[in-house]
C-alpha positions in Angstrom: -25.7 -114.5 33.1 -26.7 -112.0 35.7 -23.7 -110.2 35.2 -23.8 -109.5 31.6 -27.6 -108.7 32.0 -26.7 -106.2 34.0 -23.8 -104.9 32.0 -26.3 -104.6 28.8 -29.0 -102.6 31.2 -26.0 -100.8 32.4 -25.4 -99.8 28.7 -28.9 -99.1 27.7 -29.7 -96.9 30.5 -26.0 -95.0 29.3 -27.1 -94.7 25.8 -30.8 -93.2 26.8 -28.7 -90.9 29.1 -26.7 -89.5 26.5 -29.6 -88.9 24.4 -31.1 -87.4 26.9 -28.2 -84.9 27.2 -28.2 -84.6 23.4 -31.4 -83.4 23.2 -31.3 -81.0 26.3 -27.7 -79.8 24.2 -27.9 -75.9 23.9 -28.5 -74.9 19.8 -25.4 -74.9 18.0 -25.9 -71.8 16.3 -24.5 -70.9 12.8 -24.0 -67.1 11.7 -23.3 -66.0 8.2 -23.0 -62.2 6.8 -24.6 -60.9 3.8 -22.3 -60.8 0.7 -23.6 -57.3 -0.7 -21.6 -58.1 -4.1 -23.5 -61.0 -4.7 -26.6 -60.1 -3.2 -29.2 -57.6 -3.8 -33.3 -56.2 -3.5 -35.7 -54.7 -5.6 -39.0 -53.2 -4.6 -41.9 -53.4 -7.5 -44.9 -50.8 -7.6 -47.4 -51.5 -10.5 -48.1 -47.9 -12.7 -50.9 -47.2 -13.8 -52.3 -50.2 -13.5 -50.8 -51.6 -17.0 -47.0 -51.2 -16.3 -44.6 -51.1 -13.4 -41.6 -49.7 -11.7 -38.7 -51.2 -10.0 -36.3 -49.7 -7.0 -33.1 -51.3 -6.3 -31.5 -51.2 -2.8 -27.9 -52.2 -4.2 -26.0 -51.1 0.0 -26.8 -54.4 1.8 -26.0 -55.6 5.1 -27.0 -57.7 7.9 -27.4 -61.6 8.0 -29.1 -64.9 9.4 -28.4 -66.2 12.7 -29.6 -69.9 12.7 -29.4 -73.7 13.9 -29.6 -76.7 11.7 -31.2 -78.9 14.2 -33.8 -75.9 15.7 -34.9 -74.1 12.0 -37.5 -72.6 13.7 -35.6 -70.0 15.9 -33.9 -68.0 13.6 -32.8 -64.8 13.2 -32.7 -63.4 9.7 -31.3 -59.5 9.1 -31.8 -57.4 5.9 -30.9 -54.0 6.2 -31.2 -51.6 3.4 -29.7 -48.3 3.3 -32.1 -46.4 1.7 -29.9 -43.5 0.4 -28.4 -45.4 -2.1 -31.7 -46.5 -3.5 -31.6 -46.5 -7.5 -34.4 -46.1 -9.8 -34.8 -45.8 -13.9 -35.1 -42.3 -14.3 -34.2 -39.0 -12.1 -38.1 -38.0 -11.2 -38.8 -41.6 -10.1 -35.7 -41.4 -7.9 -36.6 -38.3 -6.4 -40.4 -38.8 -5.8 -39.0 -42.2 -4.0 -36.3 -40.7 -2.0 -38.5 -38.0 -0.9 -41.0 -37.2 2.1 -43.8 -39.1 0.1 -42.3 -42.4 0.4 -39.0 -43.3 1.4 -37.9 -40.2 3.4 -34.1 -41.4 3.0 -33.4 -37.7 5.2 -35.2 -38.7 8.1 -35.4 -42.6 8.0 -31.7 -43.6 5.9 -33.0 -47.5 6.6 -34.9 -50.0 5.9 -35.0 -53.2 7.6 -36.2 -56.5 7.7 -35.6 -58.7 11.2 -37.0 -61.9 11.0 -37.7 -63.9 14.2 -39.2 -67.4 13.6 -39.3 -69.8 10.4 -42.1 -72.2 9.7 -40.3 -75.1 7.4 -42.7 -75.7 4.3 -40.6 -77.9 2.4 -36.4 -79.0 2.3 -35.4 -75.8 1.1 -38.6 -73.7 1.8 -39.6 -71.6 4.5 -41.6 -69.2 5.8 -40.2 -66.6 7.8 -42.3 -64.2 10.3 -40.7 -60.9 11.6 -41.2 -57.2 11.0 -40.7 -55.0 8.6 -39.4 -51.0 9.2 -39.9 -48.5 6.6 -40.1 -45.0 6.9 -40.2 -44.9 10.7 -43.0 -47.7 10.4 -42.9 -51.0 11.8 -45.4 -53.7 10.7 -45.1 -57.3 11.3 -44.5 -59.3 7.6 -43.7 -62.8 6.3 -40.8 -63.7 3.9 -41.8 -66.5 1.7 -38.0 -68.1 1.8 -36.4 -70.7 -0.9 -33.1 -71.9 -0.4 -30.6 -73.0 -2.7 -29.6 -76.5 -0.5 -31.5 -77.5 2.8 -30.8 -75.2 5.8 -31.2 -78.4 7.6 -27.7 -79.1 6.1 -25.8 -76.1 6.6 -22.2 -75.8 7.7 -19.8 -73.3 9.1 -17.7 -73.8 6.1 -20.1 -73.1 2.9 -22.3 -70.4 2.2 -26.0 -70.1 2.3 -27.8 -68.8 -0.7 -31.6 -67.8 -0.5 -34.2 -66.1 -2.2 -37.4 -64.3 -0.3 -40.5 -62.3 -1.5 -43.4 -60.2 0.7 -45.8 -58.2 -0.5 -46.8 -55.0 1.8 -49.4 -52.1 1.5 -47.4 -48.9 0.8 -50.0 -47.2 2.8 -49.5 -48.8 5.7 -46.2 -47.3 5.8 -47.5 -43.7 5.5 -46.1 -43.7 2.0 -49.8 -42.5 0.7 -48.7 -40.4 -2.2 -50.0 -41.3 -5.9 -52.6 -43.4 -5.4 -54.4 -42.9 -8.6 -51.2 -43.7 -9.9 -48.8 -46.0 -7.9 -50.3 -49.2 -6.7 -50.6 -49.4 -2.9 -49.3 -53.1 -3.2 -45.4 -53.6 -3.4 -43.6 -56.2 -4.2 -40.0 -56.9 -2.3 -37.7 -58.9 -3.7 -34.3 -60.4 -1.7 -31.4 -62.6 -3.8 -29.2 -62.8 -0.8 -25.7 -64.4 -1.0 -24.3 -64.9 3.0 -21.1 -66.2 4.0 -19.8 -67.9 7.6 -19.2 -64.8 9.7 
């Protein structure tokens, strides 16, 4: 009897060992590239005050560095290059591309590097990092959705996620307009990223 007592405390201390080790396991990290094809960003400006304007950012790369079982260290990497940057008419495209916002001459990028993500929900998040915009860098949350649980992810399927911050134009040095051009801008990411 004392025997096989000992053999089941034997076990039990075993078990508690291993998750012990488990837990002390280094994160199994999981990287994934952004699919530009399938992936893209808009920035929205109210006009006026009664309408609006949309940029697109179509030249997208970067991706999200993360671990299923640790979703709060994460690294998530937008970067747009800010030369290709589209707009609905020429003058629009100019103005944006130019030394009163953008400055795509001096500052071609614009990037988002996200550093922690708060869970809110299965497949919601928010994620805190900074943004860099014409030379500026200002720390910014992503309000995250994603289309399954990260929780879940694999190194076989892709991740699919949606995120949306607004910023102050202004506080970017982009000052021009601002009897016309809203100072609050809405960014917009669809992101598509594949196992890298």
């Amino acid at each position: 009897m004392r025997r096989k007592t000992r053999r089941i405390i034997s076990a039990l201390a075993s078990a508690a060992a291993t998750l012990v080790l488990l837990g002390n396991a280094p994160p199994q990290k999981l990287r994934y590239r952004i699919d530009a094809p399938h992936s893209e960003v808009h920035a929205r400006v109210g006009f006026f005050g009664i309408a609006s304007k949309t940029a697109r950012f179509p030249a997208i790369t970067g991706g999200i560095e993360l671990d299923p079982a640790h979703l709060d260290n994460v690294k998530l990497d937008v970067t747009l290059d800010a030369t290709a940057l589209q707009a609905g008419d020429s003058v629009t495209l100019k103005r944006l591309k130019g030394p009163d916002f953008f400055d795509v001459e001096q500052h071609p990028q614009v990037r988002f590097i996200g550093r922690s993500m708060a869970m809110t929900g299965p497949v919601t998040a928010v994620v805190s990092g900074e943004l860099t915009a014409k030379g500026v860098t200002r720390p910014t949350t992503l309000n995250v959705s994603f289309a399954a649980p990260p929780a879940k992810a694999t190194r076989r399927e892709a991740i699919r996620l949606s995120g949306r911050t607004r910023i102050d134009r202004t506080d970017f040095g982009m000052n021009a307009y601002r009897l016309i051009v809203s100072k609050s801008v809405t960014i917009t990411i669809n992101a598509q990223m594949v196992p890298a």
